[in-house]
NUKOL-614095 format. One record per atom (N, C-alpha, C, O, CB): x, y, z. Coordinates in steps of 0.2 Angstrom, whole numbers, padded with zeros to 4 digits, always signed. Glycine has a CB too. Example, Ala and Ser with C-alpha at 12.3 -4.5 7.8 and 13.67 -1.06 7.14 Angstrom:
NUKOL-614095
+0066-0028+0039
+0062-0022+0039
+0066-0016+0039
+0071-0017+0042
+0057-0022+0045
+0064-0011+0035
+0068-0005+0036
+0064+0000+0039
+0067+0006+0040
+0070-0003+0029
This chain:
NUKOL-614095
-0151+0013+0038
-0145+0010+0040
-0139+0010+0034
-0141+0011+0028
-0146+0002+0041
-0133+0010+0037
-0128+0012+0033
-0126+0004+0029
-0126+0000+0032
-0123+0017+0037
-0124+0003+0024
-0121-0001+0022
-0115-0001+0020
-0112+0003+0017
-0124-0002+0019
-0112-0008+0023
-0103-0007+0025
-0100-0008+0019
-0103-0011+0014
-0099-0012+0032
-0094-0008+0019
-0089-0003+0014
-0088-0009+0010
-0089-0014+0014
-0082+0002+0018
-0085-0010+0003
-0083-0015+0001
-0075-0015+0002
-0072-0010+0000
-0086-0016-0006
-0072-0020+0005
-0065-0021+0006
-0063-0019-0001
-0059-0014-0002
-0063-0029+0008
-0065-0023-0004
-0059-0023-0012
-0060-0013-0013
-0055-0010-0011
-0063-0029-0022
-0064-0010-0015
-0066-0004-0015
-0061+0001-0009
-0058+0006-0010
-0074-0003-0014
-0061-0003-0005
-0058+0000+0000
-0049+0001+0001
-0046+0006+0003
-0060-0004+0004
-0047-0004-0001
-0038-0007-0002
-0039-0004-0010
-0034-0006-0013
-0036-0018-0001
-0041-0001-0013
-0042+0002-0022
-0041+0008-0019
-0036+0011-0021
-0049+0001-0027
-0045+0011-0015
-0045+0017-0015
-0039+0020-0009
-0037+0026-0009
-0051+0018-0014
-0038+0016-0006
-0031+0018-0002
-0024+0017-0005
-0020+0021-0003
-0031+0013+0003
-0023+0012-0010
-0019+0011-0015
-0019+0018-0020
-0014+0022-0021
-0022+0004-0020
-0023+0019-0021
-0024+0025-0027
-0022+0032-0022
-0018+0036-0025
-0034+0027-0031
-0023+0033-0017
-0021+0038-0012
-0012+0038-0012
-0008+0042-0013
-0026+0035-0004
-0011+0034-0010
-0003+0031-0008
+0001+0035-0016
+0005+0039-0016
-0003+0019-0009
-0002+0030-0020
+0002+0030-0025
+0000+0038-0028
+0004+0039-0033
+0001+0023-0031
-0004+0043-0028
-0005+0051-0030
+0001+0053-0025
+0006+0056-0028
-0013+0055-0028
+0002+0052-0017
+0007+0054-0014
+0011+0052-0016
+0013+0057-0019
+0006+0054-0008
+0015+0048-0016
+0021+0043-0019
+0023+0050-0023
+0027+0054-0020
+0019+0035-0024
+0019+0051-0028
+0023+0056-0033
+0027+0061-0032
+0031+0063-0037
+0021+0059-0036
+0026+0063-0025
+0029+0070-0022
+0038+0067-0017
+0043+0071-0016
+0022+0072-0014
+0037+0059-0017
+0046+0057-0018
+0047+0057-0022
+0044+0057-0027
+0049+0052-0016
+0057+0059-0020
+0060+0056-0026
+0060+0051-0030
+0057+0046-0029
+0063+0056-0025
+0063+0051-0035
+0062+0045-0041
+0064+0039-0038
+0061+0034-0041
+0067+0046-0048
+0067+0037-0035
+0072+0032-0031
+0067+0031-0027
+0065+0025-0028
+0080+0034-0028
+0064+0033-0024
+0058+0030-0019
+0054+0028-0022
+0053+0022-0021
+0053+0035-0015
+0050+0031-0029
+0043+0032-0030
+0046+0024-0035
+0041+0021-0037
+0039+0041-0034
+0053+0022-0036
+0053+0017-0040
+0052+0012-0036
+0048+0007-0038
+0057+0018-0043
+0057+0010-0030
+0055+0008-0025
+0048+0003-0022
+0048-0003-0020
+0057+0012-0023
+0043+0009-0022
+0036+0009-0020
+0034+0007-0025
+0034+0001-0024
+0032+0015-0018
+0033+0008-0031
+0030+0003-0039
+0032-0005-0038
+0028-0010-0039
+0034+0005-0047
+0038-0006-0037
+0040-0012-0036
+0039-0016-0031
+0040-0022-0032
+0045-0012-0037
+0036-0014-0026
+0034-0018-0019
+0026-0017-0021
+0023-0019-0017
+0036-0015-0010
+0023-0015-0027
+0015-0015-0027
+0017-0022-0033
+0015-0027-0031
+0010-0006-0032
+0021-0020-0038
+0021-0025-0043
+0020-0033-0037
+0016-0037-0036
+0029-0024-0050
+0027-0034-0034
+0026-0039-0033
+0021-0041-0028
+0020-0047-0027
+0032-0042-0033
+0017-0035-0024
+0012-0040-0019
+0008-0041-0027
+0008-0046-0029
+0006-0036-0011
+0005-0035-0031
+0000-0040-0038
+0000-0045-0039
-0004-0049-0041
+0001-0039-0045
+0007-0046-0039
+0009-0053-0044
+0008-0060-0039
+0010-0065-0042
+0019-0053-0047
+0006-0059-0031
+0008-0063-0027
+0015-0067-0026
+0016-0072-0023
+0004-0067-0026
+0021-0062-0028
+0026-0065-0024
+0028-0062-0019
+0034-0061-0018
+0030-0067-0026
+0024-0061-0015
+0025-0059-0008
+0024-0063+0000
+0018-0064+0002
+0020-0053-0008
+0030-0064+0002
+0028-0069+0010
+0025-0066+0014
+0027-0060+0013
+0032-0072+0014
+0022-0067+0019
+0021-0063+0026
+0026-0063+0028
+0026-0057+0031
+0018-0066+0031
+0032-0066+0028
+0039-0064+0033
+0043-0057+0028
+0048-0054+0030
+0046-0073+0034
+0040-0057+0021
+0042-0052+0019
+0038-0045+0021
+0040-0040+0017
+0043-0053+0011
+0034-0042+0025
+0029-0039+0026
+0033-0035+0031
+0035-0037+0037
+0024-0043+0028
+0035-0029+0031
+0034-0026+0036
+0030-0022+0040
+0025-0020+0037
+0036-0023+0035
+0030-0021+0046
+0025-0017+0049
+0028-0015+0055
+0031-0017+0059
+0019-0022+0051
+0026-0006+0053
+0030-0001+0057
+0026-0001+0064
+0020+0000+0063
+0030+0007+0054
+0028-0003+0071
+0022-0001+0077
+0025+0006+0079
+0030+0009+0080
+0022-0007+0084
+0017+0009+0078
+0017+0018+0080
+0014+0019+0084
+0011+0025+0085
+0015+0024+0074
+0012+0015+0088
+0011+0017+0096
+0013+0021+0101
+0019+0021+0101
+0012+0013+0098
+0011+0023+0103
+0013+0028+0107
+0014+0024+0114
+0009+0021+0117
+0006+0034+0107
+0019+0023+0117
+0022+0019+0123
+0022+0024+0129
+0025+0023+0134
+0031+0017+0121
């Protein structure tokens, strides 16, 4: 039986994925992107500040 995945391990390793790609924007993005990581770290982040793209296919 397989044993399921740990969340935290999981959002780490997706984070680390993001931010290797990141590098390949420009500086003005990649600074952009650092600063929406710092402040979910720091929790000042609302849910009403959350975006969420829907890529659904309609």
């Amino acid at each position: 039986m397989q044993e399921k995945p740990n969340v935290e391990e999981l959002i780490a390793d997706s984070m680390t994925l993001l931010l290797i790609r990141a590098q390949k924007l420009p500086k003005r993005e990649r600074l952009a992107i650092a600063q929406e990581f710092r402040e979910w770290l720091n929790g000042s982040c609302k849910v009403e500040d959350i975006l969420i793209l829907d890529t659904r296919i309609k």
